[in-house]
C-alpha positions in Angstrom: -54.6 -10.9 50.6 -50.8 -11.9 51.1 -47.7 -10.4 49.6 -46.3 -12.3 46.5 -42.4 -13.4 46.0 -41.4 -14.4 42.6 -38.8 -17.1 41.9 -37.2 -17.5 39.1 -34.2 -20.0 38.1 -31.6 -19.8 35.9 -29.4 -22.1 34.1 -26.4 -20.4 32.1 -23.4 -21.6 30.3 -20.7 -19.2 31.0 -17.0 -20.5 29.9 -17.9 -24.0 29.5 -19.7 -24.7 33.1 -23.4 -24.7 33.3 -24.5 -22.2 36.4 -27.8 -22.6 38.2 -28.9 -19.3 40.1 -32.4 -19.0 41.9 -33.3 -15.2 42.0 -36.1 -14.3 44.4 -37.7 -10.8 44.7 -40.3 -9.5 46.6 -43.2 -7.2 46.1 -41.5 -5.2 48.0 -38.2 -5.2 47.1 -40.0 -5.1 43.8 -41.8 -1.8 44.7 -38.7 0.0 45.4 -36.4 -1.6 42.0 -39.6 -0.1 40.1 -39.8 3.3 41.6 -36.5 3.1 40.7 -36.3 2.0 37.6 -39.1 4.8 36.5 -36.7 7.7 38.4 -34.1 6.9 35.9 -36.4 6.3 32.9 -37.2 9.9 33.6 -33.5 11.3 33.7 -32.9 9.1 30.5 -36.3 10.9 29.0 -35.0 14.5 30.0 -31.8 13.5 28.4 -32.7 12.6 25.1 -35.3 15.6 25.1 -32.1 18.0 25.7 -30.1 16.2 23.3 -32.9 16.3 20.7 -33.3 20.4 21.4 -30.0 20.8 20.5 -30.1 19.2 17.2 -33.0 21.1 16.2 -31.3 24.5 17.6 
């Protein structure tokens, strides 16, 4: 089985000109934004659970 890419386009409308941008990722480079992505969702977690702890203290 192959690796997948995924391809997305965009068309915006930022200050009155429309903007077309292709954004390609890789299940790789996919891998690695998500391992990210759950590294800080942890942080964030251990964040709120401190904040949290000191409001019930």
């Amino acid at each position: 089985m192959g690796k997948w890419r995924l391809i997305i386009k965009l068309t915006s409308l930022r200050a009155a000109a429309i903007q077309q941008t292709t954004l390609e990722i890789g299940e790789d480079e996919a891998a690695l934004f998500l391992a990210r992505l759950r590294h800080a969702r942890q942080r964030l977690d251990g964040q709120i659970r401190g904040m949290l702890a000191s409001f019930r203290a």
